[in-house]
C-alpha positions as CSV (number, residue, x, y, z in Angstrom):
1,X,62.7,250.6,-114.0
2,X,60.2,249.4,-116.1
3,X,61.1,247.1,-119.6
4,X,59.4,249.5,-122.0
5,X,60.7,247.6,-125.5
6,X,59.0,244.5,-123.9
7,X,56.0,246.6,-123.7
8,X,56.5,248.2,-126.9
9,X,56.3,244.9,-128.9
10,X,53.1,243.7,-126.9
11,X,49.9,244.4,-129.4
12,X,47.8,245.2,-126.1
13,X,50.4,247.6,-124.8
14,X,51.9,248.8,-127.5
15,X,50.1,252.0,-127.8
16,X,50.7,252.6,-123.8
17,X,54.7,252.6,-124.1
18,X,54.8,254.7,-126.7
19,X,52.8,257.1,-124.9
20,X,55.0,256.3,-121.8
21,X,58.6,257.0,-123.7
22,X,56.8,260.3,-125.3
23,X,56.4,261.3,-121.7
24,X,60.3,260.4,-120.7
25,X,61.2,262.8,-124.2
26,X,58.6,265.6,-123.0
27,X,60.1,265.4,-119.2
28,X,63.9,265.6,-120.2
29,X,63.0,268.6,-122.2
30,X,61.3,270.3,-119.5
31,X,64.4,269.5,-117.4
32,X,66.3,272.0,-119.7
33,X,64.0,274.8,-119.5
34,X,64.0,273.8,-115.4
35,X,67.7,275.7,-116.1
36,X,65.6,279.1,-116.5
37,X,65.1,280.6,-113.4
38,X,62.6,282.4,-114.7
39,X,60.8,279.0,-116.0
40,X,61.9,276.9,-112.9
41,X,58.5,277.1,-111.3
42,X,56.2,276.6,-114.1
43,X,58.9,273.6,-115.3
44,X,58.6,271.8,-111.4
45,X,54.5,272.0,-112.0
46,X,55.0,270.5,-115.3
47,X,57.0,267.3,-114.5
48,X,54.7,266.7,-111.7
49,X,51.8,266.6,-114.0
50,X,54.6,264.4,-116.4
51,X,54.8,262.2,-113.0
52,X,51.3,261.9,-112.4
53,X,50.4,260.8,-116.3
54,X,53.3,258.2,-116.1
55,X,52.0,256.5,-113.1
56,X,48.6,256.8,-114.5
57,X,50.3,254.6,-117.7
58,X,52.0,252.6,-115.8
59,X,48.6,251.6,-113.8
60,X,47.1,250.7,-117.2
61,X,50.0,248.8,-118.6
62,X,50.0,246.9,-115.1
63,X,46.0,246.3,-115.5
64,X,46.4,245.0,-119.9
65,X,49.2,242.3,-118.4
66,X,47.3,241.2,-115.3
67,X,44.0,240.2,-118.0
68,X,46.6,238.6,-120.3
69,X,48.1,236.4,-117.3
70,X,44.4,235.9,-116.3
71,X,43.6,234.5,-119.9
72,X,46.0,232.5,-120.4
73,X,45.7,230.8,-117.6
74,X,41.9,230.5,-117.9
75,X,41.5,230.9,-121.5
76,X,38.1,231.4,-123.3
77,X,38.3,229.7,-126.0
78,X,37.7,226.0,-126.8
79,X,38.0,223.8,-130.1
80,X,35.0,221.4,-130.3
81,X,35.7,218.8,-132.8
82,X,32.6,216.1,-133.7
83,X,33.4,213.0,-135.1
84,X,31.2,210.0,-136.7
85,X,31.9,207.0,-134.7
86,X,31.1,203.5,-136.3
87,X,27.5,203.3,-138.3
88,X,28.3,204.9,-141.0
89,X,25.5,207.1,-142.7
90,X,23.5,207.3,-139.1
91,X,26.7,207.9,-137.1
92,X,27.6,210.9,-139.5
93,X,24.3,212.9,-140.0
94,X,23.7,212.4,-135.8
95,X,27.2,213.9,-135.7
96,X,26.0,216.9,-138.1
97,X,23.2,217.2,-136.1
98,X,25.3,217.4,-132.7
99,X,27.4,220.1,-134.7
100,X,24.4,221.7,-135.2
101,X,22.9,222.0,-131.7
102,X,26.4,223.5,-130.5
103,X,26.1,225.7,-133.1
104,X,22.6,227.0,-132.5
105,X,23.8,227.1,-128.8
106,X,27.0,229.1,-129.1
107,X,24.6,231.7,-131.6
108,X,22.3,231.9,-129.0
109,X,25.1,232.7,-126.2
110,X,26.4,235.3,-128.5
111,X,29.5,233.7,-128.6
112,X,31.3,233.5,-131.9
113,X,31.5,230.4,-134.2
């Protein structure tokens, strides 16, 4: 059984558990019409399609956690923070300049600044 108010408060899955319970609501009321015995058939047909799309969800939801374990544990993101050593007005604008240059490197990666 799978923890769907866990995946419910996750931003990145969010949208996927809600679409997963919708399907649990959608497959107990097919359940009721599988009482029919005129609607049996078409119902079986329908919760195997209801099967199908949950395992399909579940595949996804599996996929969204896997890349947030994989970024957290190798994250891509850093915090580069330049400092003027001693030598006062000299230390300072060769520390603006190194600034700079990872600045105009990062832009030219296409990474954000």
């Amino acid at each position: 059984m799978i923890d769907l108010e866990a995946i419910k408060k996750n931003p990145r899955t969010q949208y996927l558990g809600h679409e997963y319970e919708r399907l649990e609501h959608q497959a107990v009321q097919v359940r009721a019409l599988a009482a029919d015995a005129a609607m049996k058939e078409l119902a079986e047909e329908e919760l195997q399609a209801i099967v199908v799309q949950q395992a399909a969800l579940l595949v996804q939801i599996k996929a969204v956690e896997d890349a947030e374990k994989e970024e957290e544990e190798f994250p891509n993101e850093i915090i580069l923070e330049v400092r003027a050593g001693a030598g006062g007005d000299e230390a300072a604008l060769f520390a603006y300049e190194l600034a700079q240059m990872y600045e105009r490197y990062a832009e030219a990666q296409g990474w954000n600044w």
